[in-house]
C-alpha positions as CSV (number, residue, x, y, z in Angstrom):
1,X,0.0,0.0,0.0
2,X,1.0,3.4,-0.6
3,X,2.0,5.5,2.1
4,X,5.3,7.6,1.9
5,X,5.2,10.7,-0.8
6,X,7.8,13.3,-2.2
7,X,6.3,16.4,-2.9
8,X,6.4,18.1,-6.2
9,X,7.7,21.6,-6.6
10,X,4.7,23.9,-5.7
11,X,3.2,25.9,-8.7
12,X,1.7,28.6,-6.0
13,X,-29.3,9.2,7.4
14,X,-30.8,13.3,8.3
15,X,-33.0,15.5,6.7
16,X,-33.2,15.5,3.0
17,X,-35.0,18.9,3.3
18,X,-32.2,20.7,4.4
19,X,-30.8,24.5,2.9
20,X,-29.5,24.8,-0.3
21,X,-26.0,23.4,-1.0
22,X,-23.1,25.7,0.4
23,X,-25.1,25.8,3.5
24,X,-27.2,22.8,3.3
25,X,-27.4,19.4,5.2
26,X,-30.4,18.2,7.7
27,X,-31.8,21.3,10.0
28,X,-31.0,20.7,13.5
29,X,-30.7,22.6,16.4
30,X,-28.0,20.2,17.6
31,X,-26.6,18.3,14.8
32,X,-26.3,19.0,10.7
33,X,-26.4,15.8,8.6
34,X,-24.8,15.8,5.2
35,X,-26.8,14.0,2.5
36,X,-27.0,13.0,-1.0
37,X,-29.3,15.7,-1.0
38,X,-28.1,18.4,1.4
39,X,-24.4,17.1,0.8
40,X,-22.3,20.8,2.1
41,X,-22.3,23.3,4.8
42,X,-20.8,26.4,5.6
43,X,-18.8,26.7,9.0
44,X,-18.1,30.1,8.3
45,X,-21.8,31.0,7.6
46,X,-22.7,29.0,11.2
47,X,-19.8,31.4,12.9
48,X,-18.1,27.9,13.4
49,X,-14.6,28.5,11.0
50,X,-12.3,28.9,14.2
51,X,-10.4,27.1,17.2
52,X,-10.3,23.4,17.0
53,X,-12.5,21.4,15.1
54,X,-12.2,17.5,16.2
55,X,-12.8,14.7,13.1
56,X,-14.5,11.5,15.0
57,X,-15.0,8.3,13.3
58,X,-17.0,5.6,14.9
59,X,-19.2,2.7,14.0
60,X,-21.4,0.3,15.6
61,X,-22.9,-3.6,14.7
62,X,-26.1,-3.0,14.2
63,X,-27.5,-6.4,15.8
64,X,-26.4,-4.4,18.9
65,X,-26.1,-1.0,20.8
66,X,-22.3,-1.1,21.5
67,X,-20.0,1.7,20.1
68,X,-16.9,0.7,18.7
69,X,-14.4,3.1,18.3
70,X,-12.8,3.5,13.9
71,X,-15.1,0.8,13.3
72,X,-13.8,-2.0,15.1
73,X,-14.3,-5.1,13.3
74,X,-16.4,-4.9,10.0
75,X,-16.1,-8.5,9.4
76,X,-18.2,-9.7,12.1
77,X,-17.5,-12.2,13.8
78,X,-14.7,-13.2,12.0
79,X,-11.3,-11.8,11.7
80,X,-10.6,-8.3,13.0
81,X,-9.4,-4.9,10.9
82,X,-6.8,-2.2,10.7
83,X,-8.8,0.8,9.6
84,X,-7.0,3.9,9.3
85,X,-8.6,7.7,9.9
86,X,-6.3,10.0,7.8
87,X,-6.5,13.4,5.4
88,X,-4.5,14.8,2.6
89,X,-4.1,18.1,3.0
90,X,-2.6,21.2,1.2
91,X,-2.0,24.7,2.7
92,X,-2.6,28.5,1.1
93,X,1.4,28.4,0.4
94,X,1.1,25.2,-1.8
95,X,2.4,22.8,0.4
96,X,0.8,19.8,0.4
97,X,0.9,16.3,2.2
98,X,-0.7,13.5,4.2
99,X,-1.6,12.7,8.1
100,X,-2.2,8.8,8.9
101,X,-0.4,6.4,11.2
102,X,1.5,5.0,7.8
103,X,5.1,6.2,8.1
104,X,4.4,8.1,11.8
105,X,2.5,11.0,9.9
106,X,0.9,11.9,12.7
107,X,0.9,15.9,12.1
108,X,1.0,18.3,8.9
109,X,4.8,19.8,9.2
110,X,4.6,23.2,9.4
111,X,6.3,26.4,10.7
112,X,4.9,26.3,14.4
113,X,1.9,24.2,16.0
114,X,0.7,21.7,13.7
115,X,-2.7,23.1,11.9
116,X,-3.6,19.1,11.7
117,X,-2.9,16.2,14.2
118,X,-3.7,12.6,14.2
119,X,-4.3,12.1,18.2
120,X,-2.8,8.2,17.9
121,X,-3.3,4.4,16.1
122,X,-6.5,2.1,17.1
123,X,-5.1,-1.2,16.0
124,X,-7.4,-3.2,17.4
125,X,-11.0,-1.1,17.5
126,X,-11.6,-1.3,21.0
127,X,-10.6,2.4,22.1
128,X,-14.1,3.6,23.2
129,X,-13.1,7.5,21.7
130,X,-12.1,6.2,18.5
131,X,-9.6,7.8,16.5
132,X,-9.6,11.5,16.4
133,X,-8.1,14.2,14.2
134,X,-7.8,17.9,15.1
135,X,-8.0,20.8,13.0
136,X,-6.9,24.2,14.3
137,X,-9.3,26.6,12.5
138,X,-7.7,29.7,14.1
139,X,-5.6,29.4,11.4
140,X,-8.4,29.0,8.4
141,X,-6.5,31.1,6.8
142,X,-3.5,29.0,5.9
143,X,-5.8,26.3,4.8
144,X,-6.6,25.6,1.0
145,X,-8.5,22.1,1.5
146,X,-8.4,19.0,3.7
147,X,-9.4,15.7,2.3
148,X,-10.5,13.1,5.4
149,X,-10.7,9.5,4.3
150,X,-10.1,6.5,6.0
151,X,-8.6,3.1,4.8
152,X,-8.7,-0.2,5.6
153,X,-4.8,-1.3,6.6
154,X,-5.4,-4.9,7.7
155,X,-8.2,-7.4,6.7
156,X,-11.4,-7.8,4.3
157,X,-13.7,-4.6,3.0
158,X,-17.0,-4.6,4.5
159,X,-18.4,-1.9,5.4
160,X,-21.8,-2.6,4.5
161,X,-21.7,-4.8,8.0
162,X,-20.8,-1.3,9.7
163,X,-23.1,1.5,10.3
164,X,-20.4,4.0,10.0
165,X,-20.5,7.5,10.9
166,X,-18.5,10.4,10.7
167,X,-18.9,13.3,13.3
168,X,-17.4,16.6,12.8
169,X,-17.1,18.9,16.4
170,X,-16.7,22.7,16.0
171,X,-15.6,24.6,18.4
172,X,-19.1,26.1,18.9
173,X,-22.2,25.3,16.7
174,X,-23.8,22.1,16.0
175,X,-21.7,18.7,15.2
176,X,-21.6,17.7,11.6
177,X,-22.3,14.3,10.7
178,X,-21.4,11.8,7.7
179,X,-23.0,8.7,7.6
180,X,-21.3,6.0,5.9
181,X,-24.4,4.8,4.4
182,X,-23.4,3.0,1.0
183,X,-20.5,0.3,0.5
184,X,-18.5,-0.8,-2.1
185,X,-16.8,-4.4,-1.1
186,X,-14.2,-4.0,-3.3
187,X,-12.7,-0.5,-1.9
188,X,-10.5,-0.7,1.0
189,X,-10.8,3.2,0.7
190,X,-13.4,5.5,1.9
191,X,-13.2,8.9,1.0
192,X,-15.6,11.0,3.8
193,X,-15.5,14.4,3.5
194,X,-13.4,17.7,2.0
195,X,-12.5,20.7,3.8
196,X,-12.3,23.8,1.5
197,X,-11.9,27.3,1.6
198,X,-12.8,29.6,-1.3
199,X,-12.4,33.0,-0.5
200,X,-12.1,33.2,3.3
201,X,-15.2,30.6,3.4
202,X,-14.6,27.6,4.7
203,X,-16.9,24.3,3.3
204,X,-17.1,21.1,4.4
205,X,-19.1,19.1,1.8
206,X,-19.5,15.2,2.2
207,X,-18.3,12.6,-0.6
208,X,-18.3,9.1,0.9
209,X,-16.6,8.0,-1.7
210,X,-15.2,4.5,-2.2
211,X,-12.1,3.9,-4.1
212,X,-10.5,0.9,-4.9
213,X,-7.0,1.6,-4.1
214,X,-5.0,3.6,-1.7
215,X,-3.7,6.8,-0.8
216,X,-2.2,7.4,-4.3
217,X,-5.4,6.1,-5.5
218,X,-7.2,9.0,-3.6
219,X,-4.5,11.7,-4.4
220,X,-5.3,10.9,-8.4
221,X,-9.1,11.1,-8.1
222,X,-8.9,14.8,-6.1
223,X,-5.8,15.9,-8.0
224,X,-3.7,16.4,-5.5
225,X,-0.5,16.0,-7.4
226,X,1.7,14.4,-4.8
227,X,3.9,11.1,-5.5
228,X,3.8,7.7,-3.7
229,X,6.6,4.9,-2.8
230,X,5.2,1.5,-0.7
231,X,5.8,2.0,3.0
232,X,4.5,0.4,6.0
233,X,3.5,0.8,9.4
């Protein structure tokens, strides 16, 4: 699997009903939930584009309550997973890169406190928190886009056995959420959400999108223009 990159030189299930796209997603008080049909929403419109913004991933069985945290075990009763949380990311100044546990990528390297940070590894899906990355929005500025995904290291695709969800925690306004509502057995790779701002406004819009491949995979469907050698944890 791909994991470790050079860079190139830079060249520079909720309410359907929700508001229009660019602001959408279900109407809560609470909680927004990105859809097919309300798929983006504007943090900077909801006063939510600032301090830390915290990127959960969880899932749960289905034939029971329990929380799991970074989906556990999507194979049931059977053999356990490795599944991944990670982003791509690429700053106002061109710089671009990946965060994941692959190759202790833990943080984006930048010129004071990392703007992104992976909080650890969940090898085995019992950590009741999950995995958890941070965002520091204070410094939205310095942000071009963010690409969260996550990727099955270890063991057989299923995510149709997991009722996956993303949640999304501003530092004020409601939680975002991203349902991982549709599978595809034959992608490891789930692409969950992107992170853009376009003129000082900063978007999240959901894509749950599978993609049979990895992170170099990913990079070529969102044109991120990086390049990719094997590595490994």
């Amino acid at each position: 699997m791909a994991i470790d990159y050079s860079k190139r030189p830079s060249s520079g299930g909720g309410s359907g009903g929700g508001p229009a796209a660019g602001d959408g997603g279900g109407v809560s008080l609470s909680k927004v939930t990105l859809t097919k049909a309300s798929p983006s929403v504007s943090l900077t419109k909801r006063g939510a584009a600032g301090g830390q913004l915290r990127v959960n991933l969880q899932w749960s069985t289905g034939a029971a309550p329990q929380k799991k945290g970074l989906f556990g075990r999507l194979t049931g009763g059977g053999g356990g997973i490795d599944l991944d949380l990670a982003c791509l990311w690429e700053f106002s100044d061109g710089s671009k890169g990946v965060v994941q546990a692959l190759g202790n990528a833990f943080q984006a390297p930048y010129s004071g406190a990392p703007i992104i940070r992976l909080d650890g590894d969940d090898r085995s899906g019992s950590a009741a928190a999950g995995e958890n990355m941070f965002i520091d929005l204070s410094r939205v500025d310095e942000i071009r886009r963010i690409l969260v995904f996550a990727f099955i290291y270890e063991g057989v695709p299923n995510w149709a056995s997991a009722d996956g969800v993303v949640t999304l925690y501003p530092a004020q306004g409601p939680e975002i959420e991203v349902r991982l509502d549709e599978a595809d057995t034959g992608a490891p790779t789930c692409v969950i959400a992107l992170l853009e701002n376009k003129g000082g406004e900063l978007t999240v819009r959901r894509e749950v999108r599978y993609i049979r491949g990895g992170q170099a995979d990913v990079d070529r469907a969102y044109g991120w223009g990086m390049n990719w050698t094997p590595g490994r944890k």
